[in-house]
PyMOL Python script that loads the backbone (N, CA, C, O; Angstrom):
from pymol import cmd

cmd.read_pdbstr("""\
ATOM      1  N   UNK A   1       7.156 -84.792 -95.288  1.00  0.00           N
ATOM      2  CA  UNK A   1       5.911 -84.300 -94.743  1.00  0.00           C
ATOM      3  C   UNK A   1       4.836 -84.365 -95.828  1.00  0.00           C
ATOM      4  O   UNK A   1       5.219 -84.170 -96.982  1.00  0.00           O
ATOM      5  N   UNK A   2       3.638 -84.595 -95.627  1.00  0.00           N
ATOM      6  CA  UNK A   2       2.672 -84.730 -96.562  1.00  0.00           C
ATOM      7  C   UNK A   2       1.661 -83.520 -96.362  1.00  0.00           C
ATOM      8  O   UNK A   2       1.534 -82.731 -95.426  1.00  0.00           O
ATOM      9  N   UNK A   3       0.981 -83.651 -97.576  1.00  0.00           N
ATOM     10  CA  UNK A   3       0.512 -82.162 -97.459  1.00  0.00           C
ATOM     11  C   UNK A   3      -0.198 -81.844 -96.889  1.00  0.00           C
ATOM     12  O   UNK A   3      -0.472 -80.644 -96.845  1.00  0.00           O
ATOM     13  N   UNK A   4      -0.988 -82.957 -96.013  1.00  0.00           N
ATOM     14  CA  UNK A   4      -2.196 -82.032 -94.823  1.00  0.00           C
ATOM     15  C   UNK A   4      -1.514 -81.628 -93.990  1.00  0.00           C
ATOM     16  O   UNK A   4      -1.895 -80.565 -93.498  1.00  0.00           O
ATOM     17  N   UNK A   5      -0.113 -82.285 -93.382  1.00  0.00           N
ATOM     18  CA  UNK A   5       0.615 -81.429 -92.545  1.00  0.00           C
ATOM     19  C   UNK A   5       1.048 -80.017 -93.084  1.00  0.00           C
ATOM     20  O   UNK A   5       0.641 -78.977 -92.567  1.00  0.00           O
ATOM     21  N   UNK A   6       1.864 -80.053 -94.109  1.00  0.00           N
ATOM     22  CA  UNK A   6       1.819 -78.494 -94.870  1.00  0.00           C
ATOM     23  C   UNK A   6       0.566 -77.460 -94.220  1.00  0.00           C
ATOM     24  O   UNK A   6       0.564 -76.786 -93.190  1.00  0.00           O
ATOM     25  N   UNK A   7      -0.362 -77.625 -95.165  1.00  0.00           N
ATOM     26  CA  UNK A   7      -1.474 -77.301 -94.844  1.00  0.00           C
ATOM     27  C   UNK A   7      -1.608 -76.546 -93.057  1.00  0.00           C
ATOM     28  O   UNK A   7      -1.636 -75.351 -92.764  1.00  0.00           O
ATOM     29  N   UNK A   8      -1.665 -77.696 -92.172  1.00  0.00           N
ATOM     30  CA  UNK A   8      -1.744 -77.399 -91.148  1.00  0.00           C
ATOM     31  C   UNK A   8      -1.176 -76.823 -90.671  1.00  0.00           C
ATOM     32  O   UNK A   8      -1.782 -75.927 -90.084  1.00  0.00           O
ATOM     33  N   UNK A   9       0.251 -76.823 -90.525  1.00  0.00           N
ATOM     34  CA  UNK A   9       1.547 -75.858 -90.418  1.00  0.00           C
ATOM     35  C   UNK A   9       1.204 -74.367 -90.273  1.00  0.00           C
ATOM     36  O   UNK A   9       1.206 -73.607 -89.305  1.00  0.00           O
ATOM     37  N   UNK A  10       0.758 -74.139 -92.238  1.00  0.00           N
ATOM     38  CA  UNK A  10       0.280 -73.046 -92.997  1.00  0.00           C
ATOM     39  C   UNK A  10      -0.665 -72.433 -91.731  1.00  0.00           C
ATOM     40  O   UNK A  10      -0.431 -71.646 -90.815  1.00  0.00           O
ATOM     41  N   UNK A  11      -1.822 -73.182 -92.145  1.00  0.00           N
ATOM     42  CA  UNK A  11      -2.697 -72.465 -91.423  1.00  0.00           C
ATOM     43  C   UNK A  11      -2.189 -71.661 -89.670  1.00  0.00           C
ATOM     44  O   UNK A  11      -2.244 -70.495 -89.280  1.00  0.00           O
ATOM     45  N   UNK A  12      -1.783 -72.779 -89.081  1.00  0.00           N
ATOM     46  CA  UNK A  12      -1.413 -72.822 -87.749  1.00  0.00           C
ATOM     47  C   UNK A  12      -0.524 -71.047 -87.348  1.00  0.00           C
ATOM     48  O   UNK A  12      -0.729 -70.146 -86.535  1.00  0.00           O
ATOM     49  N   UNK A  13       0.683 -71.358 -88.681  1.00  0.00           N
ATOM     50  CA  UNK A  13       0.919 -70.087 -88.795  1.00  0.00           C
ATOM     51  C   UNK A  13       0.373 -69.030 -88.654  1.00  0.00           C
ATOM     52  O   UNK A  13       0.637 -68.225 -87.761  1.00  0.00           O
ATOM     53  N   UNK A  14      -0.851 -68.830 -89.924  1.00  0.00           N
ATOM     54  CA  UNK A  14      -1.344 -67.961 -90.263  1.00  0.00           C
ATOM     55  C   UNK A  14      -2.086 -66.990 -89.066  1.00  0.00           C
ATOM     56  O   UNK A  14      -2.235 -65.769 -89.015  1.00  0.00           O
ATOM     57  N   UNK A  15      -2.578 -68.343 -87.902  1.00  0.00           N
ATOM     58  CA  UNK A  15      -3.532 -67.925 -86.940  1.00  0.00           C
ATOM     59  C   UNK A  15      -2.167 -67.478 -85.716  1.00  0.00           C
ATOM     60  O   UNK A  15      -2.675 -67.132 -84.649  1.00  0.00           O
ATOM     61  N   UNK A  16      -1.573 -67.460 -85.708  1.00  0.00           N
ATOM     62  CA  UNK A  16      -0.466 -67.098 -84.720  1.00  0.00           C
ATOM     63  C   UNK A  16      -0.311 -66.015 -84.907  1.00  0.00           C
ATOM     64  O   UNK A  16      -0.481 -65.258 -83.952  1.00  0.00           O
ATOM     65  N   UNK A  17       0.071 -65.466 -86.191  1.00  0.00           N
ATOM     66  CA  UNK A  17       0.379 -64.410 -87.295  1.00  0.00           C
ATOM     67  C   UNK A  17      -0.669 -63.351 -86.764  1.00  0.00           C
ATOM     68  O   UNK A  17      -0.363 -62.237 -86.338  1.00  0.00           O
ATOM     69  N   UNK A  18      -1.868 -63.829 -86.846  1.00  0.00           N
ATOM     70  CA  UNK A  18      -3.226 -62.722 -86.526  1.00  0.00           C
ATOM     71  C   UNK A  18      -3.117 -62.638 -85.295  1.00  0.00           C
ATOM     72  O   UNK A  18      -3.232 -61.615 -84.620  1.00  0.00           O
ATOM     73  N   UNK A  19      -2.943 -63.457 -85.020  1.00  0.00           N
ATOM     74  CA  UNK A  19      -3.198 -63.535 -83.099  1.00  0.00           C
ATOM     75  C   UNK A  19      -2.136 -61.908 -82.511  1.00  0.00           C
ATOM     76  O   UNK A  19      -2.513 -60.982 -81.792  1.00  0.00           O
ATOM     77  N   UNK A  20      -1.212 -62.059 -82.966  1.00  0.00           N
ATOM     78  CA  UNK A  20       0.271 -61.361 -82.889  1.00  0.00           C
ATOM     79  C   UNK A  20       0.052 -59.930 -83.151  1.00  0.00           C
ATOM     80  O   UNK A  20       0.310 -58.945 -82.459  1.00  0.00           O
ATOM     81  N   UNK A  21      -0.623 -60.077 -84.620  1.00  0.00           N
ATOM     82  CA  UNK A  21      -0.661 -58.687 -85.107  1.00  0.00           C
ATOM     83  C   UNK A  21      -2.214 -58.012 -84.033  1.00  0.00           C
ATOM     84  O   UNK A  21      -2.067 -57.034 -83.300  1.00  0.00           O
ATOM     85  N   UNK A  22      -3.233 -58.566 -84.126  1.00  0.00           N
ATOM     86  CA  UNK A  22      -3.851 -58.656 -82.952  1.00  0.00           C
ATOM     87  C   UNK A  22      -3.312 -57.407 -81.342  1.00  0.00           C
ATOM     88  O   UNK A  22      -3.724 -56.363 -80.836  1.00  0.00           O
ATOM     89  N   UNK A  23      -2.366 -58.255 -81.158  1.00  0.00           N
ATOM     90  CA  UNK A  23      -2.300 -57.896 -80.055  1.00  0.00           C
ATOM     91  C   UNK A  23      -1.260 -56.714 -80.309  1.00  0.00           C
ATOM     92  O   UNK A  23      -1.346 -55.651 -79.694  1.00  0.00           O
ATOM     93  N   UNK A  24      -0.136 -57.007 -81.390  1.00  0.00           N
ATOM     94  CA  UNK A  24       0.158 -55.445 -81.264  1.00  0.00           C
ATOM     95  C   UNK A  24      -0.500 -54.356 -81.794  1.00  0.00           C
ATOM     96  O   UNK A  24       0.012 -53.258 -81.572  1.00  0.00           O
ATOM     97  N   UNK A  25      -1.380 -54.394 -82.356  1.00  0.00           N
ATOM     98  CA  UNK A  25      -2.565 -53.521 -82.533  1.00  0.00           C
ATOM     99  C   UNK A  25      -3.224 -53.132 -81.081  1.00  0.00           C
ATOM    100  O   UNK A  25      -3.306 -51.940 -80.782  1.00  0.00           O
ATOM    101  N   UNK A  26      -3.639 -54.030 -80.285  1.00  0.00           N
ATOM    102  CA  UNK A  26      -3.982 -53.530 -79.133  1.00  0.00           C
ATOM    103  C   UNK A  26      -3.266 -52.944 -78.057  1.00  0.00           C
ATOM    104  O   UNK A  26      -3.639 -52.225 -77.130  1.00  0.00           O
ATOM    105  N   UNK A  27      -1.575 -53.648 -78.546  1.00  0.00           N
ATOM    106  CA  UNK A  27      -0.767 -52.541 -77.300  1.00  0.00           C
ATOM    107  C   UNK A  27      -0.671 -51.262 -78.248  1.00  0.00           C
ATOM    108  O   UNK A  27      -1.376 -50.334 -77.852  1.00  0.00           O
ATOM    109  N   UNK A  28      -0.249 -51.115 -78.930  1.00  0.00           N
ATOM    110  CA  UNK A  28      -0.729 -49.854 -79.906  1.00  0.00           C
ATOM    111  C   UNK A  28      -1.700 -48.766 -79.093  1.00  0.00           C
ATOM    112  O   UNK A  28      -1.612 -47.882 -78.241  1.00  0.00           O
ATOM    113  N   UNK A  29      -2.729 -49.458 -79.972  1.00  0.00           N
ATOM    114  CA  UNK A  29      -3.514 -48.393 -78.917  1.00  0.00           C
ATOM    115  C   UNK A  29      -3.794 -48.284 -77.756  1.00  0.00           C
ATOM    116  O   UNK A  29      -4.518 -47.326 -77.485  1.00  0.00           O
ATOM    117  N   UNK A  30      -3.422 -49.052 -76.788  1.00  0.00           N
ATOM    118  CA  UNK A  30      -3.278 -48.497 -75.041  1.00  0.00           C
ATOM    119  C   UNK A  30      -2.224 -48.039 -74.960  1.00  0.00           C
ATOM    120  O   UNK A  30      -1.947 -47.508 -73.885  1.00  0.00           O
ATOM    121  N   UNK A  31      -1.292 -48.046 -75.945  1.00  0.00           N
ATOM    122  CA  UNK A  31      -0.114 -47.122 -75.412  1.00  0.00           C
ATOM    123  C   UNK A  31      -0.737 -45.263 -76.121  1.00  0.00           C
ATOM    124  O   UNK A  31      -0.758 -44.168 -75.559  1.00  0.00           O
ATOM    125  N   UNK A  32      -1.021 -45.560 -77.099  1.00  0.00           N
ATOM    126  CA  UNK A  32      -1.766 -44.214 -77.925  1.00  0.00           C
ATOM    127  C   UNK A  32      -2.254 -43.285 -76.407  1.00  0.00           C
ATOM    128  O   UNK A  32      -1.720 -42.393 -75.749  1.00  0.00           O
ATOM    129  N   UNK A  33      -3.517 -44.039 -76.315  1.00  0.00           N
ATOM    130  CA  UNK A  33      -4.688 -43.512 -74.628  1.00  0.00           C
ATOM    131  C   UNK A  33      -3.856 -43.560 -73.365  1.00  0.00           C
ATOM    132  O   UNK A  33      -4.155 -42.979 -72.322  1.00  0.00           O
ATOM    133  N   UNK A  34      -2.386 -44.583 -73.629  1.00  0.00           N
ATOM    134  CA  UNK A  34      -1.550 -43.719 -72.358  1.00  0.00           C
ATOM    135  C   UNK A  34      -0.577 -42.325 -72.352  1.00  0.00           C
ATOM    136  O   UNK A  34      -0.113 -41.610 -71.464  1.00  0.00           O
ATOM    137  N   UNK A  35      -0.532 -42.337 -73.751  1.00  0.00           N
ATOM    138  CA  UNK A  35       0.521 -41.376 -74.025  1.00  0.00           C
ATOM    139  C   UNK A  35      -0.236 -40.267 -74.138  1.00  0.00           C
ATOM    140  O   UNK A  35       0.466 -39.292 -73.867  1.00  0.00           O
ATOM    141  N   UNK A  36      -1.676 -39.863 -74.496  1.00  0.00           N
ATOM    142  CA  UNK A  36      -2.948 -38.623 -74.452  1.00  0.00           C
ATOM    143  C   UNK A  36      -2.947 -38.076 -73.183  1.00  0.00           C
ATOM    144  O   UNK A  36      -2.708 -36.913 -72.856  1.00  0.00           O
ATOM    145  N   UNK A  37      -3.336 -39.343 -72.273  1.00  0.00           N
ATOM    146  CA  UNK A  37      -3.716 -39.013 -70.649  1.00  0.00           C
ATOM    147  C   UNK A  37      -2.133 -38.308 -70.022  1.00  0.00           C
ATOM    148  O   UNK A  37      -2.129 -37.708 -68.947  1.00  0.00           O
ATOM    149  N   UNK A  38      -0.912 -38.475 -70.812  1.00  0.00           N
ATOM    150  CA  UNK A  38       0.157 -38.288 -70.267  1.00  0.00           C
ATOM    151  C   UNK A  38      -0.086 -36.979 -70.396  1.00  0.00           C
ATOM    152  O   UNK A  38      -0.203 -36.167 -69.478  1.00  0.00           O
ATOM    153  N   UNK A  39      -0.193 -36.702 -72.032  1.00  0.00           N
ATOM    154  CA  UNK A  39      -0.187 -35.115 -72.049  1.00  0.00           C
ATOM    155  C   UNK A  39      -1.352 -34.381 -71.806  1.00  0.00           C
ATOM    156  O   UNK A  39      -1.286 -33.188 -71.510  1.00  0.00           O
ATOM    157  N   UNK A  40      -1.901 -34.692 -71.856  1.00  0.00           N
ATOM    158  CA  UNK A  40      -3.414 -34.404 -71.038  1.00  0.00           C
ATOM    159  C   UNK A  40      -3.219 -33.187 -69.687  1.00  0.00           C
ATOM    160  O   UNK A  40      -3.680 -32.109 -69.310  1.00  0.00           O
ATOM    161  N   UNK A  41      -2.255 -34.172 -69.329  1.00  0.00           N
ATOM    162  CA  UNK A  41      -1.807 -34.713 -67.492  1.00  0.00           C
ATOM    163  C   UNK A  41      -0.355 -33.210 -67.583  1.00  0.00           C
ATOM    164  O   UNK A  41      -0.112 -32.511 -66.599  1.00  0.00           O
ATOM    165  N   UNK A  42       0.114 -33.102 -68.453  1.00  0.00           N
ATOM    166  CA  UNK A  42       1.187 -32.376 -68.244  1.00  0.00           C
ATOM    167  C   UNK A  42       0.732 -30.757 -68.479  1.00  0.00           C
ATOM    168  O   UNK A  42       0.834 -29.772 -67.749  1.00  0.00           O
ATOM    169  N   UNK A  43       0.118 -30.969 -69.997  1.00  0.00           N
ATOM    170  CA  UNK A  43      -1.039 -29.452 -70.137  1.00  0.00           C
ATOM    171  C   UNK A  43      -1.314 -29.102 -68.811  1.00  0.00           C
ATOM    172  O   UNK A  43      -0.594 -28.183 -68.421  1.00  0.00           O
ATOM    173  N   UNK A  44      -2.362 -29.657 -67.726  1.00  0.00           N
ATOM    174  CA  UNK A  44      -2.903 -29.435 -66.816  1.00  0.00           C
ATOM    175  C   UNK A  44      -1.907 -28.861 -65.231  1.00  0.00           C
ATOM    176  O   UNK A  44      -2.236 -27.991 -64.425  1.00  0.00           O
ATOM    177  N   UNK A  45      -0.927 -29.542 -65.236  1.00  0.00           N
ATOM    178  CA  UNK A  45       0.692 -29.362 -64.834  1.00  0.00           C
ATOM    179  C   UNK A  45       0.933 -28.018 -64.941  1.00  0.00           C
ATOM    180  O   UNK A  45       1.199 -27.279 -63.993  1.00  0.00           O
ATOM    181  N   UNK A  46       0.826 -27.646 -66.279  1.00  0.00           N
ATOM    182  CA  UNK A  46       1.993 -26.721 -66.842  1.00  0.00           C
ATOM    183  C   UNK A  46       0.788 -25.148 -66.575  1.00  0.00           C
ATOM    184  O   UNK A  46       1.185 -24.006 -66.344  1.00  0.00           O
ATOM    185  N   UNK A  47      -0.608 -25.569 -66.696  1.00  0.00           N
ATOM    186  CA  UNK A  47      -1.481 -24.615 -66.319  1.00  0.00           C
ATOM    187  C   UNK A  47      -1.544 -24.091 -65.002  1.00  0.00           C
ATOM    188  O   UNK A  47      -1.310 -22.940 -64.633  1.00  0.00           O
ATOM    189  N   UNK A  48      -1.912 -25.137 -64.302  1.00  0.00           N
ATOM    190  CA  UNK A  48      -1.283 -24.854 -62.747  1.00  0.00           C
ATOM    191  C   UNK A  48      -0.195 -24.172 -62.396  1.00  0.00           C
ATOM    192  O   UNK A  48      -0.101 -23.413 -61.431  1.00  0.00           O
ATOM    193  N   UNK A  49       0.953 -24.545 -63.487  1.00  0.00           N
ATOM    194  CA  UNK A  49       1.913 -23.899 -62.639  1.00  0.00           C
ATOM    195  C   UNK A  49       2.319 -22.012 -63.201  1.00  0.00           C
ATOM    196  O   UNK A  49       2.846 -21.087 -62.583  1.00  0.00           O
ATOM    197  N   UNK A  50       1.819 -22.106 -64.477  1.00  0.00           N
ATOM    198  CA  UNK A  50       1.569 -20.918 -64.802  1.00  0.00           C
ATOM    199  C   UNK A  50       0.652 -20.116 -64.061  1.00  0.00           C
ATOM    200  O   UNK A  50       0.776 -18.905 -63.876  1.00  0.00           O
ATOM    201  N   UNK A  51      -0.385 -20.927 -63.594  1.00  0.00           N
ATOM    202  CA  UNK A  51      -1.329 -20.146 -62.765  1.00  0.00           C
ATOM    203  C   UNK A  51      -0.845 -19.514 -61.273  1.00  0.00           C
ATOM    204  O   UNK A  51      -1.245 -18.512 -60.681  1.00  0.00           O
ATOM    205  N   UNK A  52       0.344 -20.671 -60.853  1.00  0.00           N
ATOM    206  CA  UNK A  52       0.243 -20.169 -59.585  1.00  0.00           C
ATOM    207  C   UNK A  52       1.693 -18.977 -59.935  1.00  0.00           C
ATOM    208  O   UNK A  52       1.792 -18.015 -59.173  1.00  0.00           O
ATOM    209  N   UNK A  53       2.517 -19.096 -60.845  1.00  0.00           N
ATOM    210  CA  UNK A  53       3.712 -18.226 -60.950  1.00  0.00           C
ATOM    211  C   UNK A  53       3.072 -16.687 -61.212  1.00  0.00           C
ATOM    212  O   UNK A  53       3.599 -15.589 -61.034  1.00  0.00           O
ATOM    213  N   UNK A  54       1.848 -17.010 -61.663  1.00  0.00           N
ATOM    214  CA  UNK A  54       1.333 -15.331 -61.826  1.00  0.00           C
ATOM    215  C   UNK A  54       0.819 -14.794 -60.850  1.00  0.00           C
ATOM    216  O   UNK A  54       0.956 -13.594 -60.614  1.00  0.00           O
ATOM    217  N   UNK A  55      -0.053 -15.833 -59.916  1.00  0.00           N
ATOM    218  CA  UNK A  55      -0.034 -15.248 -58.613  1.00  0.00           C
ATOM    219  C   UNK A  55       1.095 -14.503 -57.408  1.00  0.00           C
ATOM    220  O   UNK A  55       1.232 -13.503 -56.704  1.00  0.00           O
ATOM    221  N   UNK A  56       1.666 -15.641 -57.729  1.00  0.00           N
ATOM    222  CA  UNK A  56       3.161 -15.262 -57.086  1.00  0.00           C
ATOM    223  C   UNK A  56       3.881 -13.919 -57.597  1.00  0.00           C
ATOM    224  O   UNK A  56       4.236 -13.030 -56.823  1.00  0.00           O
ATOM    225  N   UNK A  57       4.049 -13.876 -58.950  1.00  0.00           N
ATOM    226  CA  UNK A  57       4.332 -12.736 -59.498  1.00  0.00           C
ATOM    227  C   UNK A  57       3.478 -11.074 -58.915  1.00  0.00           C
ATOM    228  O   UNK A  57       4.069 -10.045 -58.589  1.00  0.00           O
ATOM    229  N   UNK A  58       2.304 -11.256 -58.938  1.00  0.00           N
ATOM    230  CA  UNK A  58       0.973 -10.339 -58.288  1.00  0.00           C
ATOM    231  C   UNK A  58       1.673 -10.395 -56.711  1.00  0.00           C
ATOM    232  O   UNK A  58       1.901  -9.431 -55.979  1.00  0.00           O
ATOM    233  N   UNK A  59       1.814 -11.181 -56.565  1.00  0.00           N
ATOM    234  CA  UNK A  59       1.972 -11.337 -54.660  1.00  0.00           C
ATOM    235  C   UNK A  59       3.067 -10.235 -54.598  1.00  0.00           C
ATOM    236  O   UNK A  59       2.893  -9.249 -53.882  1.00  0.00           O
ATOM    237  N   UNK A  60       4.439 -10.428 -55.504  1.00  0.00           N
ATOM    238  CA  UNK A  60       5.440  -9.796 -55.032  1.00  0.00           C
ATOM    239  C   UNK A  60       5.298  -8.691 -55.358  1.00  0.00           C
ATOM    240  O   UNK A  60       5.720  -7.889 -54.525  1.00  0.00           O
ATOM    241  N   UNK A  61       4.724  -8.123 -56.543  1.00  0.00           N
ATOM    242  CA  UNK A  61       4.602  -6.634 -56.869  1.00  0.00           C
ATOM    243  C   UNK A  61       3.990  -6.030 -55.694  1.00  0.00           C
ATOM    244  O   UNK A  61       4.427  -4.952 -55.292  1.00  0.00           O
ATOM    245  N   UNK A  62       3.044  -6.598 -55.113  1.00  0.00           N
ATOM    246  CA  UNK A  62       1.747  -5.755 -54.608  1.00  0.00           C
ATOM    247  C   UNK A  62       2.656  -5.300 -53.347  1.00  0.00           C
ATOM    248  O   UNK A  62       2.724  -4.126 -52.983  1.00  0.00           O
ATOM    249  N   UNK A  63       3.708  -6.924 -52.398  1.00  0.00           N
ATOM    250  CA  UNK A  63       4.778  -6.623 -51.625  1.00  0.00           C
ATOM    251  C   UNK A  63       5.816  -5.138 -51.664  1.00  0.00           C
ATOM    252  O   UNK A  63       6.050  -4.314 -50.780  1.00  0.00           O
ATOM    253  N   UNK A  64       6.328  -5.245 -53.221  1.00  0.00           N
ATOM    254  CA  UNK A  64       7.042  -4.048 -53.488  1.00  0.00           C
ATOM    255  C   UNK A  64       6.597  -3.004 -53.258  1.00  0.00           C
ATOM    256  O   UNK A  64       7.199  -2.118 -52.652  1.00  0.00           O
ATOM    257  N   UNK A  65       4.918  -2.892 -53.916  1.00  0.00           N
ATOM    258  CA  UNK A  65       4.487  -1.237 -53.901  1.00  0.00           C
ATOM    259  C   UNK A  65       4.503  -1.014 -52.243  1.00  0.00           C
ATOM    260  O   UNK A  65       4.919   0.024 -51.727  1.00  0.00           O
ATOM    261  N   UNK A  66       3.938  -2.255 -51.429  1.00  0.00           N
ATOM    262  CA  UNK A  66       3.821  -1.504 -50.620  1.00  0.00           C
ATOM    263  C   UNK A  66       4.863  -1.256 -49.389  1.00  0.00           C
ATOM    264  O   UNK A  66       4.705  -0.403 -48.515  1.00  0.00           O
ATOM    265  N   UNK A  67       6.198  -2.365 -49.510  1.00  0.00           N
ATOM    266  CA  UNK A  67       7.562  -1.645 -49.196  1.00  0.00           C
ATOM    267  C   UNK A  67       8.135  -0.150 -49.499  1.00  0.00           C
ATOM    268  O   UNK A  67       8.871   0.574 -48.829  1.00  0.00           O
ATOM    269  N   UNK A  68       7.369   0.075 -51.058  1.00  0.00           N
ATOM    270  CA  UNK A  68       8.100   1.573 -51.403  1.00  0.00           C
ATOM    271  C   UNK A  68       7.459   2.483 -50.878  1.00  0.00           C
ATOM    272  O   UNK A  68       7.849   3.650 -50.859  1.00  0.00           O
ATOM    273  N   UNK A  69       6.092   1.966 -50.242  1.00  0.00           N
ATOM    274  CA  UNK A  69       5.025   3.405 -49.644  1.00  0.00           C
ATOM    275  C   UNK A  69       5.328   3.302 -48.773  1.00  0.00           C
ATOM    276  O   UNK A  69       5.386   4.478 -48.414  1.00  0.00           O
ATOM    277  N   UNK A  70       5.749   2.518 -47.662  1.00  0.00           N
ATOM    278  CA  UNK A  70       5.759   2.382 -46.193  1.00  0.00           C
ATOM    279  C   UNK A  70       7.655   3.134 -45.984  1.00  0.00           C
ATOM    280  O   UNK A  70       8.163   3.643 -44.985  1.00  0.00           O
ATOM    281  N   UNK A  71       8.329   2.861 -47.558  1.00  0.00           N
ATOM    282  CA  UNK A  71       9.656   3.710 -47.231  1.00  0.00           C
ATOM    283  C   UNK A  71       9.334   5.162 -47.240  1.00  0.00           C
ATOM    284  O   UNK A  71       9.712   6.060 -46.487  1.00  0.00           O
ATOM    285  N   UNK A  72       8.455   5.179 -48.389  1.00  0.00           N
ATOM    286  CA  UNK A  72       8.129   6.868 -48.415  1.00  0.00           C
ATOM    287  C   UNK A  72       7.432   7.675 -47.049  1.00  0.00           C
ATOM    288  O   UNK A  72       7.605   8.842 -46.698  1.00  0.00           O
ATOM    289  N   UNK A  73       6.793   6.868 -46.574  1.00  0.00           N
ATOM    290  CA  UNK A  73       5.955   7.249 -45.549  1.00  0.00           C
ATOM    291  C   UNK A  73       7.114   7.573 -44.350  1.00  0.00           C
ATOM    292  O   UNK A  73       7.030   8.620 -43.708  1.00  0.00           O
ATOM    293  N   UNK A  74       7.984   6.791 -44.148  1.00  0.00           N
ATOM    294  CA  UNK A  74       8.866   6.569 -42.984  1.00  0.00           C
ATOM    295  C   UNK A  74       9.868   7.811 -43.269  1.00  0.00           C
ATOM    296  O   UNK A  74      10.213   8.610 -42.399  1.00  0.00           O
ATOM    297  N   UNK A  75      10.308   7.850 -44.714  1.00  0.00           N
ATOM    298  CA  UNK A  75      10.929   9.118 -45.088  1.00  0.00           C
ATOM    299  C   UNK A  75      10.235  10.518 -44.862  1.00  0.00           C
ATOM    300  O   UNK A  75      10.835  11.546 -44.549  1.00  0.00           O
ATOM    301  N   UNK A  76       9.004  10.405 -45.051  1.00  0.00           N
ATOM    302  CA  UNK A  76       8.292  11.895 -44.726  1.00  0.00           C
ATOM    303  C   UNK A  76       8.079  12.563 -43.488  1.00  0.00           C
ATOM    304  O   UNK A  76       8.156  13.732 -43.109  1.00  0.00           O
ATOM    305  N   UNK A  77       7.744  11.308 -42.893  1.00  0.00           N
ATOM    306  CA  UNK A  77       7.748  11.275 -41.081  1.00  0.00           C
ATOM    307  C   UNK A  77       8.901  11.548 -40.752  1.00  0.00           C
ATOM    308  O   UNK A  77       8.864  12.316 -39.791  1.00  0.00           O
ATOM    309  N   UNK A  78      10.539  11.168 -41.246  1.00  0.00           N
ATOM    310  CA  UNK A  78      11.423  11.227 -40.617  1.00  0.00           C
ATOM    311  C   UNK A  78      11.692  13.126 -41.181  1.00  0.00           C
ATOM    312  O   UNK A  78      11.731  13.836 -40.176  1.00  0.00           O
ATOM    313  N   UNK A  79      11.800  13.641 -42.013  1.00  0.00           N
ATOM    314  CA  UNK A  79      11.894  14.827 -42.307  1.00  0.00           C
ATOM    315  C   UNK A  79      10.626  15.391 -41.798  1.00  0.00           C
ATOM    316  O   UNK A  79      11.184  16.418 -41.411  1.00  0.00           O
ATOM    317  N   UNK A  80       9.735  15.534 -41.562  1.00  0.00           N
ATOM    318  CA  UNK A  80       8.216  15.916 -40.662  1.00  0.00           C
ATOM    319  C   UNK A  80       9.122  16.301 -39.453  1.00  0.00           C
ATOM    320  O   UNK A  80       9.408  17.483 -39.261  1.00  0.00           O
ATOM    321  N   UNK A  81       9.726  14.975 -38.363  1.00  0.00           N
ATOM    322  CA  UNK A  81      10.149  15.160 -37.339  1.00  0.00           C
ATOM    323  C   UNK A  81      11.371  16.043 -37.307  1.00  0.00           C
ATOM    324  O   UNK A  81      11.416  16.794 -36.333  1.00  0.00           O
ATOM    325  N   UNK A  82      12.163  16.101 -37.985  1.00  0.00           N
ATOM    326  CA  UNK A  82      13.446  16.772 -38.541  1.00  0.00           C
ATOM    327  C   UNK A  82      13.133  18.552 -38.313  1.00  0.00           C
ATOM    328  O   UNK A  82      13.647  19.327 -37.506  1.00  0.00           O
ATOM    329  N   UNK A  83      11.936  18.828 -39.528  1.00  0.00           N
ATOM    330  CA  UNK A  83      11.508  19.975 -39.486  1.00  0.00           C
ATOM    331  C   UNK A  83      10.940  20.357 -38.597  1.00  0.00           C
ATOM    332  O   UNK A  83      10.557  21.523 -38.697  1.00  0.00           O
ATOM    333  N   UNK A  84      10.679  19.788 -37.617  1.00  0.00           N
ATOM    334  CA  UNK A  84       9.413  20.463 -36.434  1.00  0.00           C
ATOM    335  C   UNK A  84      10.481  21.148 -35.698  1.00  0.00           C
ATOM    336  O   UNK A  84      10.519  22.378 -35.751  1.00  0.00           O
ATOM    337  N   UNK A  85      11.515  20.378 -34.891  1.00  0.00           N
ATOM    338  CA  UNK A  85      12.561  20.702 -34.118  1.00  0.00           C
ATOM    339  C   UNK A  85      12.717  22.032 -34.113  1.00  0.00           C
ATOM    340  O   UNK A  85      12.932  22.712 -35.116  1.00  0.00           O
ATOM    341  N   UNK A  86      12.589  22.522 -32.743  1.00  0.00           N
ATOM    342  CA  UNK A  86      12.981  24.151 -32.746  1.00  0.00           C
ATOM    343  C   UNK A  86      14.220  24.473 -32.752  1.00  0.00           C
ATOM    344  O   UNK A  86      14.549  25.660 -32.754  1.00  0.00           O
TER     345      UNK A  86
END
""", "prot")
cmd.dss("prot")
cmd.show_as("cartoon", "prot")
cmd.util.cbc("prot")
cmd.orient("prot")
């Protein structure tokens, strides 16, 4: 081989070489801005779902208190009626 082929080779390389690094530089960073939006995306997930478990949580208490008043109530009424009886 003579040396402008060398040469050319070389070069030919060189530009493949960039081309390459190039592009994994660019999947690089679209994978970077996919992997952000992922967690981005899961934060927002995980807020929601905290948000709605505390509601839910609120829902059932408020359920309880007012199962235990409506027992108390039913208990007072039932001794109310108990005691009236002549």
């Amino acid at each position: 081989m003579n040396k402008r082929a060398v040469w050319i080779l070389l070069l030919l390389t060189a530009l493949v070489a960039g081309v390459l690094m190039y592009m994994q530089h660019t999947v690089h960073t679209a994978l970077g801005t996919l992997n952000n939006a992922v967690d981005s995306s899961n934060h927002s997930i995980d807020s929601a779902n905290r948000h709605t478990l505390d509601s839910l949580n609120r829902a059932h208490d408020d359920i309880e208190m007012k199962r235990t008043e409506l027992q108390q109530r039913m208990e007072n009424d039932r001794k109310d009626t108990v005691n009236k009886k002549p």
